[in-house]
Backbone as ProteinMPNN parsed JSONL, in Angstrom:
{"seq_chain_A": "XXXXXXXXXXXXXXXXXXXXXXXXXXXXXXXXXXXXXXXXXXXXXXXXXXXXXXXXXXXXXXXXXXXXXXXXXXXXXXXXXXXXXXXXXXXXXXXX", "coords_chain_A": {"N_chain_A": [[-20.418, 7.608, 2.164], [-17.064, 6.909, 2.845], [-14.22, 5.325, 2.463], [-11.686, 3.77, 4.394], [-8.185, 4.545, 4.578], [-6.51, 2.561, 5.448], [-7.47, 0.27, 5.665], [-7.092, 0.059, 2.526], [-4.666, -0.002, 2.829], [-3.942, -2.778, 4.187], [-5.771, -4.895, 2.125], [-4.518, -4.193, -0.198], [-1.519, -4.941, -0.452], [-2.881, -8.161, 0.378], [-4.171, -8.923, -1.915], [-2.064, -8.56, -3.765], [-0.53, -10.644, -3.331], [-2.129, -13.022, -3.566], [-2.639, -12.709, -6.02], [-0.369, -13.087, -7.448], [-0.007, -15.668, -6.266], [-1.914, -17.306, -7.807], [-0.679, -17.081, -10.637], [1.328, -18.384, -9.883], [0.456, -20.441, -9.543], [-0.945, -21.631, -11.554], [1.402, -21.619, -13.431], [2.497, -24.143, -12.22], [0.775, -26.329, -12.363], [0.725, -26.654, -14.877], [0.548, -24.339, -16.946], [-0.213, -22.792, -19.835], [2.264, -20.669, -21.073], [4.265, -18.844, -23.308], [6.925, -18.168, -22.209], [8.816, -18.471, -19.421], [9.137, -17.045, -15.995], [11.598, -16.21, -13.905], [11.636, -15.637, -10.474], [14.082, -13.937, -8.275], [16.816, -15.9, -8.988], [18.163, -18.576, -8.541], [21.745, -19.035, -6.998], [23.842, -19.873, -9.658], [21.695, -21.277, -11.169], [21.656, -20.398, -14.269], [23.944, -21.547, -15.278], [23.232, -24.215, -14.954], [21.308, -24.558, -16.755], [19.544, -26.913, -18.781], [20.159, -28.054, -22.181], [18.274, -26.923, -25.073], [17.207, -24.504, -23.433], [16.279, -21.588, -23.592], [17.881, -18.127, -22.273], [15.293, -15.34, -22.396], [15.385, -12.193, -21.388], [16.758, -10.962, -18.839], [17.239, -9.509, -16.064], [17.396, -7.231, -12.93], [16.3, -8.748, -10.354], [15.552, -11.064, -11.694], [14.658, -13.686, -13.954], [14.541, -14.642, -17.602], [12.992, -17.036, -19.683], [12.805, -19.702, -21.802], [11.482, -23.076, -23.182], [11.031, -26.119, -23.49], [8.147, -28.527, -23.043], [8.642, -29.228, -20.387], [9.533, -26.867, -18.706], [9.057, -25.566, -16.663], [8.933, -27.679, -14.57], [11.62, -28.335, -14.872], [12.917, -25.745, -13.736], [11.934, -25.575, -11.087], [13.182, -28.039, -9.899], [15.965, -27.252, -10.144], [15.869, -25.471, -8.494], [14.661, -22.867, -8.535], [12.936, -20.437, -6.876], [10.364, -19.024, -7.437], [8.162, -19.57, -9.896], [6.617, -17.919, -12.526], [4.62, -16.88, -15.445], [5.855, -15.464, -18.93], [5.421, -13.322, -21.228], [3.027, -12.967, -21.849], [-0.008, -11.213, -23.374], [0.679, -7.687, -22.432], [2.442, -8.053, -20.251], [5.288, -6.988, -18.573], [8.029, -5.857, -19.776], [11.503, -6.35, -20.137], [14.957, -5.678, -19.413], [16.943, -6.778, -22.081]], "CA_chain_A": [[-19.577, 6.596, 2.762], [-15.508, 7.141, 2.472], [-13.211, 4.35, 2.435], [-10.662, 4.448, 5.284], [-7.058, 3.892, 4.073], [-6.592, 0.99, 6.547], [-8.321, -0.64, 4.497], [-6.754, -0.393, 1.472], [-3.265, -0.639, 3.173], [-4.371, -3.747, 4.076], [-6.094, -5.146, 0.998], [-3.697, -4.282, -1.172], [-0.685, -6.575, 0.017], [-3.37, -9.225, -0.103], [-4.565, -9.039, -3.739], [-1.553, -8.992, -4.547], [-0.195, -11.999, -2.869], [-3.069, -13.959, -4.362], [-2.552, -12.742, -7.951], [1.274, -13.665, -7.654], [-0.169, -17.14, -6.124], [-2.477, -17.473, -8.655], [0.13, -17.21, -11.108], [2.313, -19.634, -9.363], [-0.215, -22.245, -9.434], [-1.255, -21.893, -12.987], [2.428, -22.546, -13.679], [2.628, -25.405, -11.86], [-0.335, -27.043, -12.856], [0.817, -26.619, -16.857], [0.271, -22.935, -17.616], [0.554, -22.385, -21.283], [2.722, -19.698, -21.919], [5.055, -18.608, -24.332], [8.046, -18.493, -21.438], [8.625, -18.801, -17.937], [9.924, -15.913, -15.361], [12.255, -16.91, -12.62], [12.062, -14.219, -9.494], [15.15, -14.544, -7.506], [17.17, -17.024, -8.985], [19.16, -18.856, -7.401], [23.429, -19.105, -7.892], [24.236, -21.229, -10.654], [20.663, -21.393, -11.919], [21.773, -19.99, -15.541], [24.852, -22.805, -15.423], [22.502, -25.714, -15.075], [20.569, -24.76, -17.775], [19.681, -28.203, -19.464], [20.315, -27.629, -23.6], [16.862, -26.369, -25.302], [16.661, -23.939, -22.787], [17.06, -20.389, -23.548], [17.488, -16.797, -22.172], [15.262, -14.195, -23.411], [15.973, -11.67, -21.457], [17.609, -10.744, -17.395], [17.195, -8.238, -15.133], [18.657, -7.617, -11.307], [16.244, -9.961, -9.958], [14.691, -12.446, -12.348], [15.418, -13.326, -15.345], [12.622, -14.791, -18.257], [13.641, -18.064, -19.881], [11.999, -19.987, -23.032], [12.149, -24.237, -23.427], [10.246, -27.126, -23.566], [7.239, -28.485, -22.152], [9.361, -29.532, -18.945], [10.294, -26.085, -18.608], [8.421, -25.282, -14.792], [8.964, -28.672, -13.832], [12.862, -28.263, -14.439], [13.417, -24.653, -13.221], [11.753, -25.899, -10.221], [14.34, -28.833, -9.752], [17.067, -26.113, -10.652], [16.101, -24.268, -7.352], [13.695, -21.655, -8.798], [11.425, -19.996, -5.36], [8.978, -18.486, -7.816], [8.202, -19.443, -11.535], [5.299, -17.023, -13.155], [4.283, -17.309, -16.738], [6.002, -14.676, -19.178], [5.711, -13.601, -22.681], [1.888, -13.101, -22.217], [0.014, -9.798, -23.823], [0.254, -7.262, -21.064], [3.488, -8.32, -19.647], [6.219, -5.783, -18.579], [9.376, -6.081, -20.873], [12.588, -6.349, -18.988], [15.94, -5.052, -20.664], [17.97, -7.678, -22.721]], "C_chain_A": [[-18.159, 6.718, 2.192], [-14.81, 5.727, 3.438], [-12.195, 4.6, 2.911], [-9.424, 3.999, 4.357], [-6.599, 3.145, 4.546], [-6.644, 0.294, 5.748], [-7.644, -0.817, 3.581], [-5.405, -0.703, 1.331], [-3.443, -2.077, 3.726], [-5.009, -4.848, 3.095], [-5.036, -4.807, -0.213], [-2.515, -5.321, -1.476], [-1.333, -7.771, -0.373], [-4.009, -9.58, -1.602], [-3.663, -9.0, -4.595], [-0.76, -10.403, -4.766], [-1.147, -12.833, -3.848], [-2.928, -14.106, -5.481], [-1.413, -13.743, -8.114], [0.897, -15.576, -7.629], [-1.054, -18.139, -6.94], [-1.762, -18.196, -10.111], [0.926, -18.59, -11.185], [1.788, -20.839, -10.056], [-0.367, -22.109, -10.931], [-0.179, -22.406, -13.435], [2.755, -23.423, -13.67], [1.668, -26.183, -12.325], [-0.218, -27.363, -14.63], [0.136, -25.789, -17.419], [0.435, -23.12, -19.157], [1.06, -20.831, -21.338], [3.811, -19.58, -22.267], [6.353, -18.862, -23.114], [7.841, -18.128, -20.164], [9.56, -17.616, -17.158], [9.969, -16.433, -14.066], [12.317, -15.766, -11.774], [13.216, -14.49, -8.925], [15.68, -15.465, -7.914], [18.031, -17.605, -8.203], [20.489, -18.987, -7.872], [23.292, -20.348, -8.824], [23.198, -21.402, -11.434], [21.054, -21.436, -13.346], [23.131, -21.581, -16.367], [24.424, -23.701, -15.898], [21.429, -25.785, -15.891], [20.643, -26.118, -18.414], [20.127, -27.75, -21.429], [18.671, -27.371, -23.591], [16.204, -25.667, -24.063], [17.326, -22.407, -23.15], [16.745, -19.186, -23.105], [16.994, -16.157, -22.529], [15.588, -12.75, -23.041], [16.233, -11.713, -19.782], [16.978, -9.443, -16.924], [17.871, -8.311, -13.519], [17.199, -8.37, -10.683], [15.403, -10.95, -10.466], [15.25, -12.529, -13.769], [14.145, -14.933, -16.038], [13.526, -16.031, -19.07], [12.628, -18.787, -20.756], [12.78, -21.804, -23.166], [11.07, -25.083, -23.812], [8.962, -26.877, -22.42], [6.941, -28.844, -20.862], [9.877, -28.407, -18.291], [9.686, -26.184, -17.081], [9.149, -25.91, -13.895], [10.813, -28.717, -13.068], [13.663, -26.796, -13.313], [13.328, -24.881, -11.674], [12.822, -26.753, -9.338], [15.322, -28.237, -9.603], [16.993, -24.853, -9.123], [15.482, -23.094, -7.552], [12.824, -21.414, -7.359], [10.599, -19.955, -5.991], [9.659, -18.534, -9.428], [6.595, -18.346, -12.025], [5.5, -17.229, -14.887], [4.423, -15.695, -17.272], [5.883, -14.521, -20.856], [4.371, -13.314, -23.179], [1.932, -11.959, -22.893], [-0.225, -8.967, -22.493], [1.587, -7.413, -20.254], [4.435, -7.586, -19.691], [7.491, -6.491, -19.339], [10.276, -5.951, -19.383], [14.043, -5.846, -20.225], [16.894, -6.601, -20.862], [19.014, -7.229, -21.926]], "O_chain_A": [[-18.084, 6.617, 0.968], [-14.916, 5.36, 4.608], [-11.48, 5.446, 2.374], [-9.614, 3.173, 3.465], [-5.786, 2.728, 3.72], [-5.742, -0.288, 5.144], [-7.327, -2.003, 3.483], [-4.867, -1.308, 0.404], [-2.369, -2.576, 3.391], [-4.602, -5.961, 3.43], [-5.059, -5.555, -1.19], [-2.471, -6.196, -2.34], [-0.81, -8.502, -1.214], [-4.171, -10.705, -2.075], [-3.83, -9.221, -5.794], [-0.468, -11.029, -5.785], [-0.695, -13.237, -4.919], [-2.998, -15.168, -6.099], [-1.429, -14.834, -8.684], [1.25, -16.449, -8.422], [-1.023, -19.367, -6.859], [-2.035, -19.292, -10.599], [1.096, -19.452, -12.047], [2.263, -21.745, -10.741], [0.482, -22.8, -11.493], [-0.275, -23.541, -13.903], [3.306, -23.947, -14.638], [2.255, -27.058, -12.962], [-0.904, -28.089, -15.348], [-0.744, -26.061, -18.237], [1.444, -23.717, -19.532], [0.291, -19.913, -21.623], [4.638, -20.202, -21.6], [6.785, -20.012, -23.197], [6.83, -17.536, -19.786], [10.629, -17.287, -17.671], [9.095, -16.889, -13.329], [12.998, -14.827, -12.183], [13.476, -15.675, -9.131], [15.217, -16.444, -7.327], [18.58, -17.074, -7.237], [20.618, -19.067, -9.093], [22.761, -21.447, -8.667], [23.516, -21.721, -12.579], [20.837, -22.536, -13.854], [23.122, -22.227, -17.415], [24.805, -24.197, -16.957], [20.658, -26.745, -15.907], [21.778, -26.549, -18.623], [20.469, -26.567, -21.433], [17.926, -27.505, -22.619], [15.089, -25.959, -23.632], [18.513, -22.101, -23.034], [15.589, -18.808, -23.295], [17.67, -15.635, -23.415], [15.993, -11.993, -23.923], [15.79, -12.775, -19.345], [16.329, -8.594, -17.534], [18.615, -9.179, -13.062], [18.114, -9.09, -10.283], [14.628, -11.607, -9.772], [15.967, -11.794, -14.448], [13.415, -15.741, -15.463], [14.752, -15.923, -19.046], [11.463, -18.503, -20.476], [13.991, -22.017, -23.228], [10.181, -24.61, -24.519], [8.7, -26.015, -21.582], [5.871, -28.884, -20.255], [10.637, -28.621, -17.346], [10.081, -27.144, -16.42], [9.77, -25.471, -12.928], [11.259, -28.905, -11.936], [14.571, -26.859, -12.484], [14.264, -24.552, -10.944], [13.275, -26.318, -8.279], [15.913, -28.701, -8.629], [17.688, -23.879, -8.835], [15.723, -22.196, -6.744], [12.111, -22.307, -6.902], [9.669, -20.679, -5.638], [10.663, -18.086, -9.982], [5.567, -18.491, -11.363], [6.515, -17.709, -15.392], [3.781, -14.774, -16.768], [6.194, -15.427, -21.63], [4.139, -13.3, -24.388], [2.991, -11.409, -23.197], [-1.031, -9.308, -21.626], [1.637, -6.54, -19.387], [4.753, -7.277, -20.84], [7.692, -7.706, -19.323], [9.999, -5.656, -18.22], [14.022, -5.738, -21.452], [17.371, -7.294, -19.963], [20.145, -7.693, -22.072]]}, "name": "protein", "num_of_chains": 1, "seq": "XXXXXXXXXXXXXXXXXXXXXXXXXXXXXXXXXXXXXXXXXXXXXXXXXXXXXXXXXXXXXXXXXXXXXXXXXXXXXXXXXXXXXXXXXXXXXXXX"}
């Protein structure tokens, strides 16, 4: 039995969607982790930082961010599309 590639061009997209949404939600719900990764931010985002919020590091489109235990809630407020949980073990580095 061989596995068409249909198939896995299809399935793939979706597993990853899910993970990503997976993600999402854990965030939202009160993920614990060490810091929070903004995809796309939006203009001004970095501006309206509240105090006790800080950069750890950027990239061209997200950038990874370390605060309190309001952090989600605010980035969210702040116009974030997509927060994901960063800082875990396993997690791709990004360049300072």
């Amino acid at each position: 039995m061989t596995t068409r590639p249909i198939r896995w061009l299809i399935a793939l997209p979706l597993v990853a969607s899910g993970w990503i949404g997976t993600l999402a939600l854990v965030m939202r719900l009160g993920g614990d982790a060490p810091a929070a990764l903004v995809l796309m931010p939006p203009e001004g985002l970095i501006g309206a930082l509240p105090d006790g919020v800080s950069i750890v590091s950027s990239g061209p489109i997200s950038v990874t961010l370390r605060g309190g235990n309001d952090l989600v809630a605010t980035l969210y407020a702040l116009g974030a599309p997509l927060v994901l949980p960063a800082g875990l073990t396993g997690c791709l580095p990004q360049s300072g």
